[in-house]
matplotlib code that plots the C-alpha trace (Angstrom):
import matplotlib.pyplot as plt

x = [72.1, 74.5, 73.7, 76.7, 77.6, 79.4, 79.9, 80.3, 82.0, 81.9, 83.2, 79.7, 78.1, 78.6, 76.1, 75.9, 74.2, 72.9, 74.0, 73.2, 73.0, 75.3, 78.0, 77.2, 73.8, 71.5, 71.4, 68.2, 68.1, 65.5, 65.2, 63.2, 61.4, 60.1, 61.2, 62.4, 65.6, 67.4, 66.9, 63.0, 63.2, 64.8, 62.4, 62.5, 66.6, 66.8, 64.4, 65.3, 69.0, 67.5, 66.4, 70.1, 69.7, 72.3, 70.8, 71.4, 69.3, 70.9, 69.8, 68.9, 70.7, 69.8, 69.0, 70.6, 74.8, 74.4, 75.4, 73.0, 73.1, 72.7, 70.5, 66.5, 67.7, 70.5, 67.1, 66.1, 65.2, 68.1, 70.9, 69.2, 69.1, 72.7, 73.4, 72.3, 74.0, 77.0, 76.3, 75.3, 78.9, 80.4, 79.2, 80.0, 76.7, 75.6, 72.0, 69.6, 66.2, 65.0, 62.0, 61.2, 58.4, 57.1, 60.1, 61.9, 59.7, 60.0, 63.5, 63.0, 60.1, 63.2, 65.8, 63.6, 62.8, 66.4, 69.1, 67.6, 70.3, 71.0, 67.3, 66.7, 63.4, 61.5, 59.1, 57.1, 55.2, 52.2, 53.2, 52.0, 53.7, 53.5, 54.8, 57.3, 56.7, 54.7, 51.4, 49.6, 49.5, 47.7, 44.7, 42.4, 42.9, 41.3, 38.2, 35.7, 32.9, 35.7, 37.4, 35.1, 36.6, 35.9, 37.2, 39.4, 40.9, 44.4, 42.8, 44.9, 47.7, 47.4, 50.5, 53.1, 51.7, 52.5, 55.9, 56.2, 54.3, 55.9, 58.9, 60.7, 58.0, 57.4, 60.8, 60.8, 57.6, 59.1, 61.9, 60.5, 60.6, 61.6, 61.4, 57.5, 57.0, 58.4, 56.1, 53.2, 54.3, 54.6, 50.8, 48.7, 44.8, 42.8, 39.0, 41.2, 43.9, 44.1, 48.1, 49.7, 48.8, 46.7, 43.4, 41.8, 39.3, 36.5, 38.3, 39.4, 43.2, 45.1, 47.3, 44.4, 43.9, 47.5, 47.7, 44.2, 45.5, 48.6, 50.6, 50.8, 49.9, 46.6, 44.0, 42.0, 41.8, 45.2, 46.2, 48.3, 50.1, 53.7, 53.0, 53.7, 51.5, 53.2, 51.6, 52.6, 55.0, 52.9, 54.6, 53.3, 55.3, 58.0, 60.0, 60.9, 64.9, 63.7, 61.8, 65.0, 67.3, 65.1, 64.1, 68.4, 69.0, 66.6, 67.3, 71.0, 70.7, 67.0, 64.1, 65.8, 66.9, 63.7, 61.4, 63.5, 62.3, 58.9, 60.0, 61.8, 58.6, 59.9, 63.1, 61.8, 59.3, 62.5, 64.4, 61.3, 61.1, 65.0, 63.7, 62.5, 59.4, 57.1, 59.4, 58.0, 59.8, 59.7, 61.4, 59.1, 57.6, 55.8, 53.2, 51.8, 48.8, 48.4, 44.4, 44.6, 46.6, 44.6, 46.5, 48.0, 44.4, 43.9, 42.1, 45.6, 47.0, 46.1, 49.5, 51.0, 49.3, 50.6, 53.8, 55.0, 54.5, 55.7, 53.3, 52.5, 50.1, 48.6, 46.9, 48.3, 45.3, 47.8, 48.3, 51.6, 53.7, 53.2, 56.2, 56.4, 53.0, 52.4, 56.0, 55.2, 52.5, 54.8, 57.4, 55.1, 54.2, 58.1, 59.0, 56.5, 57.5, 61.0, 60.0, 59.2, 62.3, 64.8]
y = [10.4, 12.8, 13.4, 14.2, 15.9, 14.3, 14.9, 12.1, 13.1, 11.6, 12.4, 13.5, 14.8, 15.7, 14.1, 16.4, 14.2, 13.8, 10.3, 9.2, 5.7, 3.1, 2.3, -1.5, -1.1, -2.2, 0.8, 2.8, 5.8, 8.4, 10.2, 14.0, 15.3, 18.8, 21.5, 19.8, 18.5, 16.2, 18.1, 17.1, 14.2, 14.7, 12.7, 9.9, 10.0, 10.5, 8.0, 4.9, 5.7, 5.4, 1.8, 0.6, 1.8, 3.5, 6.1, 8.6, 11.2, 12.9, 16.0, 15.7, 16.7, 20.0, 21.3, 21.9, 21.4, 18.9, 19.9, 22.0, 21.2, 23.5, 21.3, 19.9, 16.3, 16.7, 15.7, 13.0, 9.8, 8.1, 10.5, 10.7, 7.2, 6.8, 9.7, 7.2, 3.8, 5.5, 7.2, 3.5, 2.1, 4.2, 2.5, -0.8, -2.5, -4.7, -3.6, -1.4, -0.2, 2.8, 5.3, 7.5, 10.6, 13.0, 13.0, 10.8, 8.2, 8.2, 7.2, 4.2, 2.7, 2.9, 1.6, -1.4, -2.0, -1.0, -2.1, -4.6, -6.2, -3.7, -3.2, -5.2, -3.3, -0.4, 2.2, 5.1, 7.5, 9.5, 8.0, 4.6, 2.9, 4.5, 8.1, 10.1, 9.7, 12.1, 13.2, 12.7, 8.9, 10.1, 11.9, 8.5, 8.4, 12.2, 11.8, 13.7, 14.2, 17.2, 18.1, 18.4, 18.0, 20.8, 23.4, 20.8, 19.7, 17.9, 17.5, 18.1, 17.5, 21.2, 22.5, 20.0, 21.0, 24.7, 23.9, 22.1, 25.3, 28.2, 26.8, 30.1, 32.1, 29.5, 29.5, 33.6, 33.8, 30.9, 33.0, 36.4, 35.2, 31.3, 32.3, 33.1, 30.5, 27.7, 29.0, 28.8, 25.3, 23.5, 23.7, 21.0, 21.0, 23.1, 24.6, 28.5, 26.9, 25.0, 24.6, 23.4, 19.4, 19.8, 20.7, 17.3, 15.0, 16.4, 19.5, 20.8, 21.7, 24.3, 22.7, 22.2, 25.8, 26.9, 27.5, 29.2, 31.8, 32.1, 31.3, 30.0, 32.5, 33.7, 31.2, 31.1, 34.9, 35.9, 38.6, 39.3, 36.7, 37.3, 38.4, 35.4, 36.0, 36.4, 33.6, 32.5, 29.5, 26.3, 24.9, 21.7, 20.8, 23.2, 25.7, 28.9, 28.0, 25.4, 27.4, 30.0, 27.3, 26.3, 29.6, 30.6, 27.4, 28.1, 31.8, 30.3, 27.8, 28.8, 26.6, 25.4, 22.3, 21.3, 22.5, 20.5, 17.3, 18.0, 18.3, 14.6, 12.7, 11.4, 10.2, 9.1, 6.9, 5.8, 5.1, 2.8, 1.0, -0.2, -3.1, -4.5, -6.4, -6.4, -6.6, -7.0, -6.0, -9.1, -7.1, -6.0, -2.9, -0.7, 2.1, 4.7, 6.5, 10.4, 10.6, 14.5, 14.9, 16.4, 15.4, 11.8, 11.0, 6.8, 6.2, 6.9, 3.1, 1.1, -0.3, -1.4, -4.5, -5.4, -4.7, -5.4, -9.4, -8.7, -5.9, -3.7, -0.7, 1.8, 5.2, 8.2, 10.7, 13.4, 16.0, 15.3, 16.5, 13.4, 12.7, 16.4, 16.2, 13.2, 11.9, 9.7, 7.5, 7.8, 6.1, 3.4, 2.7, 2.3, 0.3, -2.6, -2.8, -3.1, -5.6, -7.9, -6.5, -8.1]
z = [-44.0, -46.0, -49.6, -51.4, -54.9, -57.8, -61.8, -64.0, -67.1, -70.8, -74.0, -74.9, -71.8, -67.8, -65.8, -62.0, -59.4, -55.8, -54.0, -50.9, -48.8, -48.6, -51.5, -51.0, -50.8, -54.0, -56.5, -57.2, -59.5, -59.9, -63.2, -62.9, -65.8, -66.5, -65.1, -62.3, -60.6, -58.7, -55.9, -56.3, -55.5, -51.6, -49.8, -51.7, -51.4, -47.5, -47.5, -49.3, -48.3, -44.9, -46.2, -47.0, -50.5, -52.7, -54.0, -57.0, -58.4, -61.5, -63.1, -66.7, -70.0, -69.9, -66.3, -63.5, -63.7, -66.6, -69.9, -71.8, -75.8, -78.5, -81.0, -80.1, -81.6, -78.7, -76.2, -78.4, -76.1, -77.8, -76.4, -72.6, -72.6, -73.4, -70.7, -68.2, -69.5, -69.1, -65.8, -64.6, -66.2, -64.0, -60.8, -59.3, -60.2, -63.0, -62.5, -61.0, -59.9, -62.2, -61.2, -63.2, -62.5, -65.8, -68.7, -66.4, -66.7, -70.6, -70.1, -67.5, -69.7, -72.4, -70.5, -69.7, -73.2, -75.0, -71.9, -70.0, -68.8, -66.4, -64.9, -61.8, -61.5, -63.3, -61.8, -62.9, -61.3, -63.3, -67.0, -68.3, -71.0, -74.4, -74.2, -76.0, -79.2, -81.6, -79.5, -82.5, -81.3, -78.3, -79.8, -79.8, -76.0, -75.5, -73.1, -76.2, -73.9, -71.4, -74.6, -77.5, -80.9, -82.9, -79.5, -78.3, -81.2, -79.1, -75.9, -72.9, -75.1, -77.2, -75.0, -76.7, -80.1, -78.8, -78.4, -82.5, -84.2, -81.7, -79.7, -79.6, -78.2, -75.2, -74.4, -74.4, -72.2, -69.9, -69.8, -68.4, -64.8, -64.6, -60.5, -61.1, -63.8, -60.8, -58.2, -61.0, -61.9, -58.6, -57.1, -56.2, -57.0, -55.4, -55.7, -55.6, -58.3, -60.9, -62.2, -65.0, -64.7, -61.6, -62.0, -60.5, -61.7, -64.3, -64.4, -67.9, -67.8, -68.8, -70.7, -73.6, -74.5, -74.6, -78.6, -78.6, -75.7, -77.8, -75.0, -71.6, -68.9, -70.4, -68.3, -65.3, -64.1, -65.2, -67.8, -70.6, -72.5, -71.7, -68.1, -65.6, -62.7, -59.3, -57.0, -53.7, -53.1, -52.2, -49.3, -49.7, -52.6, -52.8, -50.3, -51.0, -50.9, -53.5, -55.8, -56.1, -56.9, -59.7, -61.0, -60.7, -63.2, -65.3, -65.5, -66.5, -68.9, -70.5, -71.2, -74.6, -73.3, -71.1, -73.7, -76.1, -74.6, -76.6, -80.0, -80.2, -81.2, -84.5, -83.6, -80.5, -82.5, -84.8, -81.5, -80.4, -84.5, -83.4, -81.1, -84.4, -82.6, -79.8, -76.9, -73.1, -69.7, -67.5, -64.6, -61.6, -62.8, -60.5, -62.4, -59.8, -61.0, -59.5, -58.8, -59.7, -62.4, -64.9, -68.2, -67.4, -66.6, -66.2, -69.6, -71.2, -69.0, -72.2, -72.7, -68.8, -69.1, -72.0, -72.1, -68.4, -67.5, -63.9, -62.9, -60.1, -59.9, -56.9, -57.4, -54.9, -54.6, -55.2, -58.7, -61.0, -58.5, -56.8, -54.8, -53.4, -52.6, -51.1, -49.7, -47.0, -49.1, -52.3, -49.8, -48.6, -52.1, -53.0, -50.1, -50.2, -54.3, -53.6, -51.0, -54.4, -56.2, -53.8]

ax = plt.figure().add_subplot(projection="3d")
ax.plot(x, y, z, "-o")
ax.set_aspect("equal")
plt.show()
């Protein structure tokens, strides 16, 4: 199946994205989140455009060949949102089937709630319903008993408070080698590594002494704070061809615009205050828990069940990097849900 290259232009932004499948064929987007790209989400386009499906995979505002903005409130939830109401007006379908994996999911659980009337179907993989606002909201949810209180005063969640007190200096140590800082990101759990989101189940991660190392790249048995350790590419979840086209877009545009994601959580909140009221999503929604992923752990699903009146949900014994690292059972997952979609 040929996957081919467009841009969609607005008067605010340029939306680059992959398509692939059938023109006809019933629309499914996939929204990325950080750092990633279209381009991770390959297997799931060869293979739902393999199913009949029309398939597109955008890169978000500020990756890839989409426009990078100058301002943090230009990656407010509000403005990514509208980036993909307008990409959808530009197709020849009234509505579609959003999936959404890290960041990416933040913006499908908002299209369902804000612009339903073009969601046929909503899925996420790794993030429940609730995110995206200020993490303050999820400090309740910390499992006290891994992260202690008084050492662990935000839990897991210390590396987005990193990015509000020192944005700058994440960006700049980010920015030393984005090539190393891609290999680094995508790893799956292991008893030799334990990456960014993947350390695996009872396993304290990273992510929750980031402000007390005063940086990123000071944990496990690495040194220096500003040093990004060389590892080797995991082949299990990315390539080597992959991991230089990611590291060459980052080294281009920065980590402003990725990194910019994070610092939205009040507007974000006001964004979510605009539906006025409780507000459900009676579409079929699909949540996919990822067994190993050490910061969207499953005490934080409070609010699927709630929320979502038509509701399906699996668990993938896979890290965050679910659909790289497990493909073909990600792909089994997503085919019997769209089964109840149609």
């Amino acid at each position: 199946m040929k996957i081919s290259e467009h841009i969609f232009k607005s008067d605010r932004h340029q939306t680059f994205y992959l398509a692939a499948g059938p023109e006809d064929g019933e629309l499914i987007y996939l929204i990325h989140g950080w750092p990633d790209l279209s381009l991770g989400w390959i297997k799931q386009i060869e293979f739902l455009s393999q199913q009949g499906y029309r398939v597109i995979a955008p890169d978000m505002r500020g990756y890839g060949r989409s426009t990078i903005h100058e301002n943090h409130s230009d990656y407010c939830q509000k403005e990514i949102v509208k980036d993909m109401v307008e990409l959808h007006s530009s197709q020849k379908h009234k509505k579609a089937i959003w999936i959404g994996h890290d960041w990416g999911s933040l913006v499908v659980w908002n299209l369902g709630l804000h612009h339903s009337s073009i969601v046929k179907g909503l899925g996420s993989l790794c993030v429940p319903f609730g995110w995206g606002g200020h993490p303050d909201s999820y400090l309740s949810h910390i499992d006290r008993d891994l992260y202690p209180e008084k050492e662990y005063p935000y839990g897991q969640w210390d590396y987005m408070y990193y990015y509000y007190e020192s944005f700058a200096l994440a960006c700049e140590q980010m920015e030393e080698d984005p090539h190393k800082m891609i290999k680094l990101n995508f790893t799956k759990p292991s008893d030799e590594f334990k990456g960014c989101f993947n350390a695996g189940i009872g396993a304290k991660s990273m992510t929750a002494s980031i402000r007390n190392n005063g940086g990123w790249f000071k944990h496990a048995n690495f040194n220096g704070l500003n040093s990004i350790p060389d590892v080797t590419v995991d082949s299990d979840l990315i390539s080597e061809s992959e991991a230089q086209i990611y590291g060459d877009f980052l080294e281009k545009n920065g980590f402003f615009g990725p990194n910019s994601w994070y610092v939205n959580g009040e507007l974000n909140d006001q964004y979510a205050k605009e539906l006025k009221e409780f507000t459900t999503i009676d579409c079929p929604v699909l949540f996919v828990q990822a067994k190993f992923d050490s910061v969207l752990t499953s005490n934080f699903n409070t609010h699927n069940k709630m929320v979502c009146t038509n509701l399906t949900e699996k668990e993938i014994a896979s890290g965050h990097w679910m659909a790289r690292e497990k493909p073909n059972e990600t792909n089994a997952v997503l085919k019997e849900w769209l089964e109840l979609v149609k």
